[in-house]
C-alpha positions as CSV (number, residue, x, y, z in Angstrom):
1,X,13.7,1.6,-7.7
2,X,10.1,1.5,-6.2
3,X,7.8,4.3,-7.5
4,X,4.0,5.2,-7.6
5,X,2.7,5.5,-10.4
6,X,-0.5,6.7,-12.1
7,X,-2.1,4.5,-15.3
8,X,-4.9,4.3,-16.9
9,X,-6.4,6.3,-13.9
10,X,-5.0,3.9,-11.4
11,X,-2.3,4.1,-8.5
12,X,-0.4,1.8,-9.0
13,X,3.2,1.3,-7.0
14,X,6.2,-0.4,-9.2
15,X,9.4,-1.9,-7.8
16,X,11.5,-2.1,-10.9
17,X,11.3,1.7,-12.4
18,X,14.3,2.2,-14.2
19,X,16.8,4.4,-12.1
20,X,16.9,7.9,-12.7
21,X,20.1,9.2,-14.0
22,X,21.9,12.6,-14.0
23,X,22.9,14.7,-16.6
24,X,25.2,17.8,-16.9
25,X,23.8,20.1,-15.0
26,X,21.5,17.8,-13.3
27,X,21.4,16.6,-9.6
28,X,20.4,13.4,-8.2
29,X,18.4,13.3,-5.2
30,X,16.9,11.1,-3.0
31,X,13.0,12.1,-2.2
32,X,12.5,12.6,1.7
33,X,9.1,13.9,1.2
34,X,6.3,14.7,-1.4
35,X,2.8,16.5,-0.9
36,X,-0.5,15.3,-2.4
37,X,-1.1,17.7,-4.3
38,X,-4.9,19.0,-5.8
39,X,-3.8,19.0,-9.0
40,X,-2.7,15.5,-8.8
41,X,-6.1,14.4,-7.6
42,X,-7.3,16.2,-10.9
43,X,-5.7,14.2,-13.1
44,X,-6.7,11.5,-12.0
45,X,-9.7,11.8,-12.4
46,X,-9.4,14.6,-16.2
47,X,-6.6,13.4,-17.0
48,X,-8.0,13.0,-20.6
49,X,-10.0,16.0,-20.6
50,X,-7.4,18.2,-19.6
51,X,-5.0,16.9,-22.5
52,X,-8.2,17.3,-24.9
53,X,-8.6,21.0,-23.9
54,X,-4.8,21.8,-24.2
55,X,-5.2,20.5,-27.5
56,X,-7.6,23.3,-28.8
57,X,-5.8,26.4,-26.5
58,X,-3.5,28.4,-28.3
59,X,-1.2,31.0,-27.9
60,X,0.7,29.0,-25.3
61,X,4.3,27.0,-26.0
62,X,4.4,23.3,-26.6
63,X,6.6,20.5,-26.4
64,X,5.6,18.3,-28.8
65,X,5.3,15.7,-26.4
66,X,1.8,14.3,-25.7
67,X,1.1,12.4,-21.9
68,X,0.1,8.7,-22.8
69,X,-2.1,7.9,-19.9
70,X,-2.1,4.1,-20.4
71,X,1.5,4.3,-20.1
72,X,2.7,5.3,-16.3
73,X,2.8,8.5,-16.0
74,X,5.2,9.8,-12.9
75,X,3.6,12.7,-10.2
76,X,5.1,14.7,-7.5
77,X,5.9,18.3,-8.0
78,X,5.4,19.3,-3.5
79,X,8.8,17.6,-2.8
80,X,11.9,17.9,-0.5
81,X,15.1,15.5,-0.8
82,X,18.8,14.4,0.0
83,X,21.4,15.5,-2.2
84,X,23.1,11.8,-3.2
85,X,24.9,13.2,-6.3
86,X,25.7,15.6,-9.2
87,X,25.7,15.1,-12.8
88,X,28.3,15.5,-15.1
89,X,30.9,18.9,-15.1
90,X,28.2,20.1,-12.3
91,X,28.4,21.7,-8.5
92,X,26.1,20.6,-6.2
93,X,25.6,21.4,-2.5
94,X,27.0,18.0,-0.2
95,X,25.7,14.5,-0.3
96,X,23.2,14.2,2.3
97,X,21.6,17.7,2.0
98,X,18.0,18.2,2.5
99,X,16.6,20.2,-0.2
100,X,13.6,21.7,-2.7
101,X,13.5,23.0,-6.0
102,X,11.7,24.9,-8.5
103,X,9.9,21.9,-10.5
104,X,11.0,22.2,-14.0
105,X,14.4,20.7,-15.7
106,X,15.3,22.8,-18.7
107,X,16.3,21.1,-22.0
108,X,19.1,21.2,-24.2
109,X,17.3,23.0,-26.8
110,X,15.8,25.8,-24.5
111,X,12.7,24.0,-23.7
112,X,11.7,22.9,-20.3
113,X,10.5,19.7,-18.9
114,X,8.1,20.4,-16.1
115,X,8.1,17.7,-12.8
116,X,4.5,17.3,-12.3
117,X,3.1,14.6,-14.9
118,X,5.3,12.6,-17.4
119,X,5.9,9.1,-18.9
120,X,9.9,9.9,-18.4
121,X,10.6,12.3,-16.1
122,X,10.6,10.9,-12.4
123,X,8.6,12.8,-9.8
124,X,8.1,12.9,-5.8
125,X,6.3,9.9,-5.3
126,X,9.3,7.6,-6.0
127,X,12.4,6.6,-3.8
128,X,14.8,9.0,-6.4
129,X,13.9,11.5,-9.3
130,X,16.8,14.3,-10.6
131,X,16.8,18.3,-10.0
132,X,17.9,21.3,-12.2
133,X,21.1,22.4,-10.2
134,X,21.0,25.8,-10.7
135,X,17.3,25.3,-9.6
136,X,18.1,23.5,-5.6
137,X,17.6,25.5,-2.5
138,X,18.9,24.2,0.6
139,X,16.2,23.9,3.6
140,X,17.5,25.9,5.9
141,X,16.9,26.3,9.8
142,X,16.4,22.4,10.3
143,X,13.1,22.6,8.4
144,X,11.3,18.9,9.1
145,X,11.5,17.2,5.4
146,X,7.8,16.6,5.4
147,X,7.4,20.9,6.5
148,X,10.0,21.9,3.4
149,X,7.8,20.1,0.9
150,X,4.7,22.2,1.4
151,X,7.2,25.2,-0.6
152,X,5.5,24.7,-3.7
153,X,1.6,24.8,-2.8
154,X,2.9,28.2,-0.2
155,X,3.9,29.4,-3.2
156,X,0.7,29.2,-5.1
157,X,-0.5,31.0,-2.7
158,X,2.1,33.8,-2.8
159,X,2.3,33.8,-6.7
160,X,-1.9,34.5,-6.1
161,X,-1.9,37.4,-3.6
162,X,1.8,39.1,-5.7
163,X,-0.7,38.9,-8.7
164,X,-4.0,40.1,-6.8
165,X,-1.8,43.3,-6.1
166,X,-4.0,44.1,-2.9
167,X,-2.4,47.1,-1.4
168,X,-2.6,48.7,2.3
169,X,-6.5,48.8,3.6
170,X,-7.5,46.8,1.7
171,X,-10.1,43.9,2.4
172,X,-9.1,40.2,1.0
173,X,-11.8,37.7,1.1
174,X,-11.0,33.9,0.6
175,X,-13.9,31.5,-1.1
176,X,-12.9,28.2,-0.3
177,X,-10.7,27.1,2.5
178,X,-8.9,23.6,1.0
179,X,-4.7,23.8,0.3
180,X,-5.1,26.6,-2.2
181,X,-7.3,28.9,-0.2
182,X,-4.7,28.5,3.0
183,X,-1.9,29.3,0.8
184,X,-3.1,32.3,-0.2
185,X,-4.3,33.4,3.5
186,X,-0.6,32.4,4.9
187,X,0.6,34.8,1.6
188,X,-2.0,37.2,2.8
189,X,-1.0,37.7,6.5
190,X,2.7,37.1,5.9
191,X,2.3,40.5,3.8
192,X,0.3,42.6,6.5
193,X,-3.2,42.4,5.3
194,X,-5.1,43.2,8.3
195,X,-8.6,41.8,7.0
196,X,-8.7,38.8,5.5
197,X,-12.4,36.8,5.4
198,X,-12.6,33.0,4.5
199,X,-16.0,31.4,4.0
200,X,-16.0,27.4,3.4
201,X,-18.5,24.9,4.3
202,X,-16.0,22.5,6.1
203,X,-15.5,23.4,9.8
204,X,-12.3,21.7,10.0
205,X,-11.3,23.8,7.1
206,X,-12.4,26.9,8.8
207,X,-10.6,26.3,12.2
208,X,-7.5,25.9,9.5
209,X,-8.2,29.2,7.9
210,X,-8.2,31.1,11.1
211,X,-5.0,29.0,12.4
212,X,-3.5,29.9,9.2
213,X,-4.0,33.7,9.7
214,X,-7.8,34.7,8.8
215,X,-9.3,37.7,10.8
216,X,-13.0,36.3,10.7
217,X,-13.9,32.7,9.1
218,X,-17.6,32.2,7.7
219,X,-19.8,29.3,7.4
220,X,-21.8,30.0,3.8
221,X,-24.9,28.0,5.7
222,X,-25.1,30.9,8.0
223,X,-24.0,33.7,6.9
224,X,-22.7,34.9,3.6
225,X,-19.3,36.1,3.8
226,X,-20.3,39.8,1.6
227,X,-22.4,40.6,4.9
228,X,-19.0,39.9,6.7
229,X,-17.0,41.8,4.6
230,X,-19.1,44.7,3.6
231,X,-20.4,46.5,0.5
232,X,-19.1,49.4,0.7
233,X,-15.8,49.8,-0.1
234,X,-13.7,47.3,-2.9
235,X,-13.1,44.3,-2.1
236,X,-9.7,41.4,-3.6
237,X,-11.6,38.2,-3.6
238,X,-9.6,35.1,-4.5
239,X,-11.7,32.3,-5.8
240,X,-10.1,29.0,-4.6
241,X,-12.9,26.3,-5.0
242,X,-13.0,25.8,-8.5
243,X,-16.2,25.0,-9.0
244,X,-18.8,25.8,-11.7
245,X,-21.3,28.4,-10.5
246,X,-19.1,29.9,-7.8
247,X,-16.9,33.0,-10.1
248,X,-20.2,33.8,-11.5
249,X,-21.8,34.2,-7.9
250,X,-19.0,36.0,-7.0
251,X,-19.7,38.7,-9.9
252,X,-23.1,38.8,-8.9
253,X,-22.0,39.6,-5.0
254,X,-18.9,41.3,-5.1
255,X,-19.1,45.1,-4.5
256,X,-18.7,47.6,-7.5
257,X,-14.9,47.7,-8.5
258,X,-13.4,44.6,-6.9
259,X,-10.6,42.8,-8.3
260,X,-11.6,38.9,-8.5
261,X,-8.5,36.3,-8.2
262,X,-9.2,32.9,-9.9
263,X,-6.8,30.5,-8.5
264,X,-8.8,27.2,-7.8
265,X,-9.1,25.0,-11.0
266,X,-12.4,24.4,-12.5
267,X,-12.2,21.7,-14.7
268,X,-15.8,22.1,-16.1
269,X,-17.3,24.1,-18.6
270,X,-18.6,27.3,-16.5
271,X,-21.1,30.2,-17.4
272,X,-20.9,33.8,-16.1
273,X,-22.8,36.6,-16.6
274,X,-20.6,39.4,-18.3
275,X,-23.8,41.9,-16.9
276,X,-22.5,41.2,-12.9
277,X,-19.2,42.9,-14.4
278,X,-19.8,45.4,-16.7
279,X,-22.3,46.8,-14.2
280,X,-20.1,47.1,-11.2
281,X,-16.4,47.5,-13.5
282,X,-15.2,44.5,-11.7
283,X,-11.7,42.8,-12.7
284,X,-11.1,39.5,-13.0
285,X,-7.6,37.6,-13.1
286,X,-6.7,34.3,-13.7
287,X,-3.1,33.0,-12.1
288,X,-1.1,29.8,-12.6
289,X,2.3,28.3,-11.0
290,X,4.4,30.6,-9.0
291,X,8.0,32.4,-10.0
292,X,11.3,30.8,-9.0
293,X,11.8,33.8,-6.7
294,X,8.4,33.3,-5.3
295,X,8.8,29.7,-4.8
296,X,12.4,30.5,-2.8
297,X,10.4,33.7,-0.8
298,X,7.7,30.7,0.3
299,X,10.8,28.6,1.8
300,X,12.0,31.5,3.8
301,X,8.7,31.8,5.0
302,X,8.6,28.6,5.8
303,X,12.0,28.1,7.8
304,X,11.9,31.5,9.5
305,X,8.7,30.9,11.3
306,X,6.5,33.7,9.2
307,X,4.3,30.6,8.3
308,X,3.3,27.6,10.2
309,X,2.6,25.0,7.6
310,X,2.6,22.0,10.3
311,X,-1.2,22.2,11.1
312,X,-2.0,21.8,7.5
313,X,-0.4,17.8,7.6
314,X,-3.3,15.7,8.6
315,X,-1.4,12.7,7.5
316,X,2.0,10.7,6.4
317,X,2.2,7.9,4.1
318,X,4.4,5.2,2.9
319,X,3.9,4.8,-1.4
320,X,1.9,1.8,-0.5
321,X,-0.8,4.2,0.9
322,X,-0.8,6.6,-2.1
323,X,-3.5,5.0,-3.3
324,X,-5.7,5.3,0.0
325,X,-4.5,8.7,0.3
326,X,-5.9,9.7,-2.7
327,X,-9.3,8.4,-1.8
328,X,-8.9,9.9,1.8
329,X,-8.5,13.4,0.3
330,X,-12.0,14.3,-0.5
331,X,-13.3,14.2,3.1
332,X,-12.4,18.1,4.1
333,X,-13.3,17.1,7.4
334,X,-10.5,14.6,7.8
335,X,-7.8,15.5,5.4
336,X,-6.2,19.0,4.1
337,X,-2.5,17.8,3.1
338,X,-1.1,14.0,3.4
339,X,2.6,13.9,2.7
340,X,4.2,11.2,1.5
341,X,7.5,9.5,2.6
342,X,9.2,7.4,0.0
C-alpha cells in the first residue's frame, strides 16, 4: 500500500509498505482522513532530541522499544476511517463505517502501542493502518471525514481546560492562538466560560480565536492581554505557544493566585523565575494527551454542532503533498490545520 513516511527527517511517500494486518481484537480500516498535527511537525524537526530527553526522564513506563529514525517511522494519530474488516474472534461495527478512535493498540502483555510515531505500527498518513476494537467510535450525524479527524487535537483542548479546573466566573486567558490554543477556547466555550481572552501575533489566528468562541482577542503588538483581562481578580491562563521565555513572562504578569496551564510543547531548555511564583502563590500545571472519555466527549461535540471545527481546515491534501504541507504549516497567516486524504 502507498504510505508517507518520515526518515531521517525526510517525507518521504512509499508505494510498497507492507499491508497492515489485523489481530484478535483488532480492526482494519481504511484512512479517510488524517490531520497534521503539531506534534508531527516536532518531530521532524527533534525527533532526536526528544528520544535523547526521554532517555534521562524517569518515573514514567517504557516499552523497551527505541524509534530508529533512519528507518521509516509511520505518523498520523488526527485520523477518521472506513471500517473494511475485523480481526480474529472480534465484533466490529459494518464494513464501510466511517469512524475515529482513541490512538493506542494495547498489547498482549498489558502494554500499549501508541499510533503516533513507530517503525511498525501504521498511522493516518497511509491508505490503511489497524484500530483497537473496543477503542472505535462511530461518527455520527454525517460528520464530513476530514471534520471527524480533528477529534483528537478538540480533545487536547478538552483534556487542558478538564485539567485547568476553571470554575463559574472565572476569567480564562489563551497565549497563543495556533491548533492547541483553539482547542482549548472551543473546550472553553463549549463549558460556559463567559470570558475567555486570546492574545497571538497572527491576525488570521486571531479572527480564528474569536470564530472559535473568544470574548475579546488581543494583538501582543498593541496591547498586552493582562490589561485586557485585568489584575485584580485570579486569572486560568493556558500557555499554548511553547516557547522559551513565554511561561516565565507569564509568572512575571499573571495576577497573584492564578492557576497557569502548560499545554503547548517547548522543546527547548527554558528558565523561569521561581520568585514570579512564590511571590504571587501562583499554580502551575503541566497536561499531556486527553482521556478516552474525553476524546469520545470531543466527537460529540463535534457531530452535535457545540463546535465548529470546519473554519480551522485551511487546506486538503493528497500524501504526495505531505511533504509541502509540512513546509506550508509555519505560515500562521496561511495555514492552521491541513488534512490529509489518503
Amino acid at each position: 500500500m502507498r504510505a508517507a513516511v518520515l526518515n531521517a527527517g525526510r517525507v518521504l511517500v512509499r508505494d510498497d509498505v507492507e499491508e497492515p494486518v489485523p489481530g484478535p481484537g483488532q480492526v482494519l480500516v481504511e484512512v479517510a482522513a488524517c490531520g497534521i498535527c503539531g506534534s508531527d511537525l516536532h518531530f521532524a524537526q527533534h525527533g532526536a532530541e526528544m528520544q535523547a530527553l526521554g532517555r534521562t526522564m524517569e518515573g514514567v513506563p517504557r516499552n523497551g522499544t527505541e524509534l530508529d529514525l533512519d528507518r521509516d517511522v509511520y505518523l498520523g494519530h488526527e485520523f477518521s476511517a472506513r471500517v473494511l474488516e475485523a480481526g480474529p474472534d472480534t465484533t466490529a461495527l459494518p464494513a464501510g463505517t466511517l469512524v475515529t478512535a482513541f490512538p493506542v493498540l494495547p498489547r498482549p502483555d498489558g502494554s500499549v502501542d501508541a499510533i503516533v510515531y513507530s517503525n511498525t505500527v501504521k498511522g493516518g498518513y497511509g491508505e490503511r493502518m489497524v484500530l483497537a476494537a473496543p477503542l472505535v467510535l462511530e461518527v455520527p450525524n454525517g460528520l464530513p471525514a476530514h471534520h471527524a479527524a480533528l477529534t483528537e487535537p478538540m480533545a487536547v483542548g478538552l483534556h487542558a481546560v478538564v485539567r485547568s479546573d476553571i470554575r463559574a466566573g472565572q476569567r480564562a486567558v489563551v497565549v497563543g492562538c495556533g491548533p492547541v490554543g483553539l482547542a482549548v477556547i472551543a473546550a472553553l466555550a463549549v463549558r460556559g466560560v463567559e470570558s475567555i481572552v486570546a492574545t497571538d501575533f497572527s491576525s488570521a489566528r486571531r479572527k480564528l480565536a474569536a470564530t472559535m468562541g473568544a470574548t475579546e482577542v488581543v494583538d501582543p503588538r498593541e496591547e498586552t492581554v493582562w490589561h485586557r483581562a485585568g489584575a485584580a481578580t485570579p486569572l486560568v491562563v493556558f500557555e499554548a505557544v511553547g516557547v522559551p521565555g513565554v511561561l516565565d513572562d507569564i509568572l512575571r504578569c499573571a495576577p497573584a493566585r492564578s492557576r497557569v496551564v502548560v499545554v503547548g510543547v517547548c522543546m527547548g531548555a527554558d528558565t523561569v523565575h521561581p520568585y514570579f511564583g512564590i511571590s504571587k502563590e501562583l499554580s502551575v500545571d503541566f497536561v499531556l494527551g486527553y482521556t478516552p472519555e474525553e476524546f469520545a466527549a470531543s466527537l460529540r461535540s463535534i457531530a452535535e454542532g457545540e463546535i465548529d471545527v470546519s473554519p480551522l481546515v485551511t487546506g486538503r491534501v493528497g500524501l504526495d503533498r505531505l511533504a509541502w504541507a509540512f513546509d506550508a504549516l509555519a505560515d500562521p497567516e496561511e495555514h492552521c490545520k491541513i488534512v490529509v486524504e489518503p
